[in-house]
C-alpha positions in Angstrom: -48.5 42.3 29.2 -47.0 39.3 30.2 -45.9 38.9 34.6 -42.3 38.9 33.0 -42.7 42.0 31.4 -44.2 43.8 34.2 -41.0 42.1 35.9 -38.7 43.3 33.4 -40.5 46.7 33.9 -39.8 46.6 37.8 -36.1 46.0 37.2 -35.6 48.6 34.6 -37.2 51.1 37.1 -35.1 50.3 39.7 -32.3 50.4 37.6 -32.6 53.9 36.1 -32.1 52.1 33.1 -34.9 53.7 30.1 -36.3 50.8 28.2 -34.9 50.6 24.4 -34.9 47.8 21.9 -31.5 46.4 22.7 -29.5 47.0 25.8 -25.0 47.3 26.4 -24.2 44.3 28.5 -23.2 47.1 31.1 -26.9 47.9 31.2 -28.0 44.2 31.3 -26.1 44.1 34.5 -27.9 46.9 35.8 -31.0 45.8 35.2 -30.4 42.1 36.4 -27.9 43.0 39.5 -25.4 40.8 38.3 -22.0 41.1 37.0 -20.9 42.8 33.0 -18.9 39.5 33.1 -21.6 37.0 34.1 -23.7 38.6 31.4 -21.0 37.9 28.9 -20.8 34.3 30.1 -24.6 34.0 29.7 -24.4 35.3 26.2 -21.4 32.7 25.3 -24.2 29.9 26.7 -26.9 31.0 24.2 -27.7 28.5 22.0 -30.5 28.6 19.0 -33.8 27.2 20.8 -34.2 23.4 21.5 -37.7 22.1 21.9 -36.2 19.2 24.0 -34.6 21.6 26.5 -34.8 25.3 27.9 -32.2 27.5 27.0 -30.8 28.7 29.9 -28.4 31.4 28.2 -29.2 34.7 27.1 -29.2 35.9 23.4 -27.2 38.2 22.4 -26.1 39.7 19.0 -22.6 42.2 18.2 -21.9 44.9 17.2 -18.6 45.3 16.3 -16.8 44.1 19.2 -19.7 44.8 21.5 -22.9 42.6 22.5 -26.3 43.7 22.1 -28.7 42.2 24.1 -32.7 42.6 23.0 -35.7 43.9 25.3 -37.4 40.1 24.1 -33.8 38.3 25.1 -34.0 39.4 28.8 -38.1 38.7 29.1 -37.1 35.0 27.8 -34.1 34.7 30.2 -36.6 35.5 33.6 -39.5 33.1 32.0 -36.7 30.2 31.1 -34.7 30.5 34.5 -37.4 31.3 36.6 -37.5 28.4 38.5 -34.6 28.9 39.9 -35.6 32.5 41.6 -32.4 33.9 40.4 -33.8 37.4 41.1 -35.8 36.8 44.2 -39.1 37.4 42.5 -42.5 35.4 43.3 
């Protein structure tokens, strides 16, 4: 397991949030401490992966009218913005 999974792990515990396949962006919020809209606004920056740059949106997929946001997604999102300490993790 991966130091971002084990991080991922963390957050989902502290959250209360079970760990599934793909998560509401209501749960995404949970889990990250951040806003349902800032997750939205990180899905709408997603862009198919560029081996010139890092991707510093999340990916996301809908459902209807709602977005889905996978287990791997989030795990991608801490390793890719991780320099920026977004979370406070070391």
């Amino acid at each position: 397991m991966c130091r971002f999974e084990e991080t991922l792990n963390k957050f989902l515990q502290a959250s209360g949030v079970d760990k599934m396949p793909a998560y509401t962006t209501s749960a995404t919020a949970k889990i990250l401490s951040i806003s349902p809209s800032m997750v939205i606004y990180l899905c709408d920056e997603w862009q198919p992966p560029d081996q010139s740059k890092k991707n510093r949106g999340l990916e996301c997929y809908r459902a209807g009218k709602h977005r889905r946001i996978p287990h791997h997604a989030i795990i991608e999102w801490l390793e890719n913005n991780f320099e920026y300490n977004l979370l406070g993790e070391n």
